[in-house]
N, C-alpha and C positions, 0 to 999 in steps of 0.2 A: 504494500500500500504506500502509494506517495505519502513523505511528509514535506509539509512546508518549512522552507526556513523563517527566521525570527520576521526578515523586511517581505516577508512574505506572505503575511499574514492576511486572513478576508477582512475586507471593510466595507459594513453596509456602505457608507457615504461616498465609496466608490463606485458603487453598483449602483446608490441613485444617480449622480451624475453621470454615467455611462448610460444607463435609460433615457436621463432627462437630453442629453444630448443628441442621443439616435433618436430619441422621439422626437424632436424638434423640430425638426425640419420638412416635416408631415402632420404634425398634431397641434404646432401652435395655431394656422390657421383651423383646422377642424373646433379647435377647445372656443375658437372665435367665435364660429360659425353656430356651432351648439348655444354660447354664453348669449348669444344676440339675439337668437329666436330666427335665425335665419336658414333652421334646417336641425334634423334630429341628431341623437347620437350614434347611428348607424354609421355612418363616416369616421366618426373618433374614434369606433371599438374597433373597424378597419386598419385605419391608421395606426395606431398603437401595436395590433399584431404586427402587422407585414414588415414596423420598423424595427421591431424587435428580431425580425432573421440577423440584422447588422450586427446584433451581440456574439454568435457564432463565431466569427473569427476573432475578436477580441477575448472570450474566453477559452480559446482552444489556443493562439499566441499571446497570451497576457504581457512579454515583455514588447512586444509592436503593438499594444495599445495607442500609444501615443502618433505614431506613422498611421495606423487606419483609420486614426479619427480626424487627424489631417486629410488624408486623401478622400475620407466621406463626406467631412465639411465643406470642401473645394468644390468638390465633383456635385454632391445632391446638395450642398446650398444653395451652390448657386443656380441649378435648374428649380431650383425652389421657388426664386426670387422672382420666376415667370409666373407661378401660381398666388404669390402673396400680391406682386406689380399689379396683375390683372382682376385679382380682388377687389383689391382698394379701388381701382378705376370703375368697372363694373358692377359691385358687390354682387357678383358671381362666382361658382366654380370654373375653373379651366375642362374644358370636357373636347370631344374630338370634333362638337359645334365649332369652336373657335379658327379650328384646322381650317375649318368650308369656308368661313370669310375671309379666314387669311389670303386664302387661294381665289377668290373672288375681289382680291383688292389690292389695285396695281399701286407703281412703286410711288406718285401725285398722294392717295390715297392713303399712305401707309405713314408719308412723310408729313401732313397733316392731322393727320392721328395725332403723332409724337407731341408736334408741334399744341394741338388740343389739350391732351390730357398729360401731358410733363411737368409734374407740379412742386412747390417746396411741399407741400402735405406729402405727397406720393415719394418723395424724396428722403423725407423725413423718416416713414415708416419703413424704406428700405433700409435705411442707414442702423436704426434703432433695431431693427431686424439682424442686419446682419454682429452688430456690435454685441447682442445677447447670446448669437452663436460663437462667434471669439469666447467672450465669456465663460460659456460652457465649457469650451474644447481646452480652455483652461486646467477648468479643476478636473478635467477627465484623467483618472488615472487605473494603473491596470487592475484588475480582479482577478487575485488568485483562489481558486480552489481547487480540491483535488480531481484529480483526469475523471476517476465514474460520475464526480459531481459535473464536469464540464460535457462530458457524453449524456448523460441523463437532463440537463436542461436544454442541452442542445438539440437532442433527439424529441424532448416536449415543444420544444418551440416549431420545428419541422413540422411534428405531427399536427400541431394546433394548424399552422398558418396551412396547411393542404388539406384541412377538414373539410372544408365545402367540398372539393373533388371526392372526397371518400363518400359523403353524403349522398351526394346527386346520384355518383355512381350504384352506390351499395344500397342505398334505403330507397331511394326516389326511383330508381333504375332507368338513370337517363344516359343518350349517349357520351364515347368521351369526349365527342367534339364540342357538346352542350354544355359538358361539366367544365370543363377547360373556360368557356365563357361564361361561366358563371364565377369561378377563381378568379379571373381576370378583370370584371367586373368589380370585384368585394377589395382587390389591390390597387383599384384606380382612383383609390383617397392618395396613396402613399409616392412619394418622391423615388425613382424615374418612375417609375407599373406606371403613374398616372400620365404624362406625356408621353410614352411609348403605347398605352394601350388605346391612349385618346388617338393617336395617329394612327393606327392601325386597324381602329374601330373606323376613323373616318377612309380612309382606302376604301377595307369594306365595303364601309355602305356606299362610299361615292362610287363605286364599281357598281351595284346593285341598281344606284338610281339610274346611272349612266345608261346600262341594257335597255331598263326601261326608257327613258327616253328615246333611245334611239328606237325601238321598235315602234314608239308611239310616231314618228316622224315619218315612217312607213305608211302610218293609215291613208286612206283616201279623203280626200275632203267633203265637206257639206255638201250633198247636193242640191243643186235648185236652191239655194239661201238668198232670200228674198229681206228686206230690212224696210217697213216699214214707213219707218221715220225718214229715211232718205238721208243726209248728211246735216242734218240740225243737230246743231250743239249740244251734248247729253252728256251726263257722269251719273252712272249707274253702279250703286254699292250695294254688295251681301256682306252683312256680317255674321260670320259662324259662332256660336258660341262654343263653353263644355261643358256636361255633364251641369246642366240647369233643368230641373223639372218645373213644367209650370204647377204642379200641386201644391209648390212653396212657393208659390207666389203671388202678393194680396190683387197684383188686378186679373190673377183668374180665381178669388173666390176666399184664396187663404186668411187667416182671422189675422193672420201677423203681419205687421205693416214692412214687408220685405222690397217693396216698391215703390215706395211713395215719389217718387221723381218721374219714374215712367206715366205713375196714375199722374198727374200735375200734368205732364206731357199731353195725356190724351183730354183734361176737361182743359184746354189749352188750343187743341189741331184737333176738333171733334172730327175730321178727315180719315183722321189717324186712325191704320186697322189692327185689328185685334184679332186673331184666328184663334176661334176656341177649342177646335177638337184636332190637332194635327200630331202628329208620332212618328219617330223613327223608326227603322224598321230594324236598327241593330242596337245594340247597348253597348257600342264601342266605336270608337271615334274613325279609326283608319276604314275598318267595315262602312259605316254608315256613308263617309265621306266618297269611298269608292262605286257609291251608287247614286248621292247626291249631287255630285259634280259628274255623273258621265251616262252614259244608256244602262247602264245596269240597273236590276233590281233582285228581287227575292228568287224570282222564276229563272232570271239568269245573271247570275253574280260572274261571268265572266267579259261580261262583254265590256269591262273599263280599259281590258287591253285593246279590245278587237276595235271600238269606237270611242272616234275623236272627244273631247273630254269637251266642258263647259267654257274651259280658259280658250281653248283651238276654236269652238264656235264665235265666242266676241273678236278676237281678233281677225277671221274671216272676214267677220261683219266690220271690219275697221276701224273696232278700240285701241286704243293705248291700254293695255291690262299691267296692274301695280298687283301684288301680293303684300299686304304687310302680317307679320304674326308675331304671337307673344307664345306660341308653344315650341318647344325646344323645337332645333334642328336636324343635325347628323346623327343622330340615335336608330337603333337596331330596328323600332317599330314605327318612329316616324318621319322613315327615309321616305315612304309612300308620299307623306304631307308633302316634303323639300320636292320630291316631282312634283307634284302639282302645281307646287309655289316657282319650278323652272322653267314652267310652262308660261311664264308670265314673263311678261318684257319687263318688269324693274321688281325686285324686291326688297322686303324690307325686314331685316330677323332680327327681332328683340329681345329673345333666349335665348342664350347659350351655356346656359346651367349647365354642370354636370348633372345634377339630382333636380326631377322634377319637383321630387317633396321639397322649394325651397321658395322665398320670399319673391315673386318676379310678380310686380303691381301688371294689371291692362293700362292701367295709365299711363304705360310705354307708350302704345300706339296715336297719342293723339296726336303724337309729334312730327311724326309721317304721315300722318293723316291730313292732317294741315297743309303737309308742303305736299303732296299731291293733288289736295285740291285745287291749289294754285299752281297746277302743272299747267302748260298751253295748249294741250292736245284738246282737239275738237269733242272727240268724243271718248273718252272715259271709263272703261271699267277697275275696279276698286272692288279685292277682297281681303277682310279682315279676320284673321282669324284670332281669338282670345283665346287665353288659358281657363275664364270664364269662375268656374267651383268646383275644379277639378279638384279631389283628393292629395294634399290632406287640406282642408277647408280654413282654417286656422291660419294657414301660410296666404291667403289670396287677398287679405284685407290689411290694411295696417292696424297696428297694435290701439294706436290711442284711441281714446274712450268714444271720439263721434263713431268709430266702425266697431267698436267692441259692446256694440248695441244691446242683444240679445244675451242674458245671465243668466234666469232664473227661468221657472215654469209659467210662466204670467203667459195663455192665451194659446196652452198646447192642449192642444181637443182630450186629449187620453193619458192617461196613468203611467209617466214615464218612469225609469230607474234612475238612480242618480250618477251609473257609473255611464249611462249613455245620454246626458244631458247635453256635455260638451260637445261630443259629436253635431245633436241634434242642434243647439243653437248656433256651433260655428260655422255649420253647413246654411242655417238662415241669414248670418251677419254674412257671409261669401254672396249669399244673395243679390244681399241690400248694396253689396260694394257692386258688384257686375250690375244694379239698376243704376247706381252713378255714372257707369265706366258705359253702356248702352245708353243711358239719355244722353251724354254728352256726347256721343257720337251722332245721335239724330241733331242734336242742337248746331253742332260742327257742321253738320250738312246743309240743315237749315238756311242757319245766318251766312253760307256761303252763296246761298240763293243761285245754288248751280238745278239746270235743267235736269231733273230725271227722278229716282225712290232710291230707297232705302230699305231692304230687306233685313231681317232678324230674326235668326230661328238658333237654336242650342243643336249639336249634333247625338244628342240622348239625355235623357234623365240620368237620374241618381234617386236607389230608395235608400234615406238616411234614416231610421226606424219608423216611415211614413204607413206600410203596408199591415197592416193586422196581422200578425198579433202582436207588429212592433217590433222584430226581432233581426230585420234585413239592413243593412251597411255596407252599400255601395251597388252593383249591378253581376247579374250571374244570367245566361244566355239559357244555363241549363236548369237555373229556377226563377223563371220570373214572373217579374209581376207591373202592372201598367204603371208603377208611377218610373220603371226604370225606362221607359219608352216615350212620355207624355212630354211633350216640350211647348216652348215658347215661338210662336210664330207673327213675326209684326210687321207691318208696312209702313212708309209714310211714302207719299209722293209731294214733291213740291207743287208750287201754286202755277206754273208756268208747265209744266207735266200734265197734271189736271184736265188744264184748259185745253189742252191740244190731246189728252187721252180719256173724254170721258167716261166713266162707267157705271154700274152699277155693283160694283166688288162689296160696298156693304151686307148686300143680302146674301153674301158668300161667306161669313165668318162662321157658321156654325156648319159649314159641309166638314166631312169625316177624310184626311185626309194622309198619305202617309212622305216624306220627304226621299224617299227611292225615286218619286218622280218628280224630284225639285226641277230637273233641267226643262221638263216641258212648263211645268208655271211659269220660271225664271223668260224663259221661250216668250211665251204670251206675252208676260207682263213687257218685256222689252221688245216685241211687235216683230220678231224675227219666225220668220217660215222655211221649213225646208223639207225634205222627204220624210225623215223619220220625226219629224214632229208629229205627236198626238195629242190634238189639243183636248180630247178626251180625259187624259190624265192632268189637266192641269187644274186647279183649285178654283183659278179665278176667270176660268171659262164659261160662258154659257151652256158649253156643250159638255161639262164636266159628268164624266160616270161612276158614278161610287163602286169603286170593285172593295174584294176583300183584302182587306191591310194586311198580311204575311210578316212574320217577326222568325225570328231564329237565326238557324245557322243554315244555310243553305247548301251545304256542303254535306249535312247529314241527312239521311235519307228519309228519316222522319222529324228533322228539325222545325220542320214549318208551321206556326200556330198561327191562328185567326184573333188578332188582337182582342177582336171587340169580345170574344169570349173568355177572356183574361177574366179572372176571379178581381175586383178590387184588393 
């Protein structure tokens, strides 16, 4: 058995300062990020394993402590200092979003960044940053124990940090190439994992979108597309939301005043419409979307590759098409989104989170919203996409007290718990932020007194214990229930729209309708005709046919349920 000599001896306060230093450099932003309300601890318990492998060679060479923690400091500080730089600027994570704008913004572009955001603050906190790493690497000195002690935490530390690959593999029984993405996921808190796997996640998926693209570029075009309007001046905006049910919301019915800005809106624009009975037909954003924006629907959920999509239609018709959006970018599931959004002649991405569960206000968009409005182009299309009350709900509003509205049980129909309280009211105060973040977008449109409407629909509900017996939180395909389907659907047309498109769309808000066939409404309302237009499936048709509204998975063979016969 090894003995130690006298100078050889263990010292706890060597073994903190060797933690507190390998932690550093990955877990001071995380402990930030947690202390601020800007995202949970799932990231710090990340970071904290994955940087603890660095203790390994320090306790297996205890006299080149000092050499490894020099070359650690150097090497993952200073790649550091990209994730801490782009914080402070941002108050975001670094994730493989950031990859896709980089690469979308030439060297004018990159050189007025610097110039914007290079600040004594941002200067400050890098300096102060790196001075506390000196610090550290200071009082870092070596740890000796004995060899089975240094094989036995070594070998714990190994085994912890590859537990998720054991799991997937062995309990979950997924494959390797799953579980390997999911390891790799759970180490992109940690200094390099997270810049190497952010960049090799964005390859990925930019390989991914790229196919699609190109293949979409194959399609054949509109045929017979006929444009109404003829070349008059028009700006035509949809705005998507997320996961917003109209069940929680007071102007379709609900006790709790989660909308009073919208309601103000409408006893304000009595014009202003209000669709009472409209549903999506998936409980998931990318699904729902790839039917909403293209010919697809329930009966054939393929056809978003085989036909031209909604952006390819306006632009035929001789829009200027803008995307702006506040939902992450280069991500594994909403690569599908970034196509749609490349399909658009200018975009605008205002998350680049790593973690969606994180603080990114819709307040972003108004900013781009504006300076599109005041673009010169004749005619206009404009879509926005919001992060809306997507989960976790808590994160989509700011803290202080005007949006920290909803506390207590005051005006909840039924007999709540108190451990699902918080759920229930943060998911209402998410609400009441997305009816500010939505009125001010009609207001925006408004008082720019541009020719055209304004569309507004969520691309699915959310049951946040709304459903009897109260016990459902969040959206399940394979148990649902209507309030995970039931959304918000609104219009406003301006006064100059109006006058040149009269109708009769009032006595249409109470048809039964489902957003699979958004692109023929969309169609109608902006006076465009072509082959596979059926103005039968559009909402705000005369010639509108009530079919049955199809919900599930369409992929499964018995997936498909008749909404209306949904149990409340």
């Amino acid at each position: 058995m090894q003995k130690l000599k006298d100078n050889q001896k263990f010292s706890w306060s060597a073994l903190i300062f060797v933690i507190l230093f390998f932690c550093y450099f990955s877990c001071a932003l995380q402990l930030y990020i947690v202390l601020s309300g800007h995202s949970n601890l799932i990231g710090l318990r990340d970071a904290i394993i994955y940087s603890l492998i660095w203790l390994i060679p320090v306790l297996l060479f205890p006299n080149h402590t000092r050499k490894i923690a020099a070359v650690y400091g150097l090497v993952i500080g200073a790649l550091s200092l990209i994730s801490i730089g782009y914080f402070v600027i941002y108050r975001q994570e670094f994730s493989q979003s950031v990859f896709f704008v980089m690469a979308e913004s030439n060297y004018n572009e990159s050189h007025e960044f610097i110039q914007q955001y290079f600040s004594f603050k941002l200067l400050a906190v890098l300096v102060i940053y790196i001075l506390i790493g000196i610090y550290l690497w200071r009082k870092v000195k070596p740890i000796y124990v004995k060899n089975s002690t240094k094989w036995i935490c070594s070998l714990l530390i190994i085994t912890y940090a590859l537990m998720p690959l054991f799991i997937s593999m062995a309990v979950k029984k997924t494959s390797f190439e799953k579980a390997t993405a999911h390891l790799m996921s759970r180490m992109e808190t940690t200094v390099p994992w997270q810049l190497l796997n952010s960049y090799l996640a964005y390859r990925s998926q930019l390989t991914n979108m790229e196919n699609i693209l190109n293949h979409l570029q194959t399609l054949p075009a509109f045929e017979n597309l006929k444009d109404a309007n003829g070349d008059t001046p028009r700006t035509l905006v949809l705005v998507i939301g997320e996961s917003t049910s109209r069940q929680r919301m007071g102007i379709y019915g609900y006790d709790r005043s989660t909308t009073p800005q919208i309601e103000q809106f409408k006893k304000e624009n009595p014009e202003f419409l209000v669709f009472n009975d409209v549903v999506s037909s998936r409980p998931y954003t990318i699904e729902i979307l790839q039917q909403a924006l293209t010919f697809a629907d329930e009966q054939h959920p393929d056809l978003y590759l085989k036909k031209p999509s909604l952006i390819h239609l306006m632009k035929q018709a001789g829009y200027k098409t803008f995307w702006i959006t506040n939902q992450q970018t280069m991500t594994k599931r909403n690569t599908m989104l970034t196509m749609f959004s490349k399909q658009a002649d200018e975009q605008f991405y205002m998350n680049n989170d790593r973690n969606q569960s994180s603080r990114q206000y819709d307040s972003s968009v108004f900013e781009p919203f504006r300076e599109v409005l005041n673009d010169p182009a004749q005619k206009k299309f404009i879509v926005i996409h919001l992060l809306g009350t997507h989960m976790k709900y808590s994160l989509r509003y700011p803290k202080d007290e005007q949006w920290n509205y909803f506390k207590d049980k005051d005006k909840i129909a039924f007999k709540i718990d108190d451990e699902k309280l918080d759920y229930y009211n943060s998911y209402d105060n998410a609400i009441r932020y997305n009816d500010y973040v939505t009125t001010t977008l009609f207001n925006l449109f408004k008082n720019s007194q541009e020719n055209g409407f304004m569309l507004y629909f969520s691309d699915h509900g959310e049951d946040v214990y709304q459903s009897p017996p109260h016990d459902v939180l969040g959206r399940n395909e394979k148990a649902p229930t209507q309030t995970m389907y039931t959304i918000p659907f609104m219009l406003w047309q301006s006064p100059k729209w109006r006058a040149s498109h009269p109708n009769n769309y009032q006595s249409y808000v109470e048809r039964k309708f489902s957003t699979q066939d958004l692109i023929h409404t969309w169609s109608d309302l902006a006076g465009l005709s072509y082959d596979s237009y059926q103005p039968e499936k559009s909402i705000v048709n005369p010639n509108f046919h009530q079919s049955i509204r199809w919900i599930g998975d369409p992929y499964d063979k018995n997936g498909l349920i008749d909404f209306d016969k949904l149990l409340k």
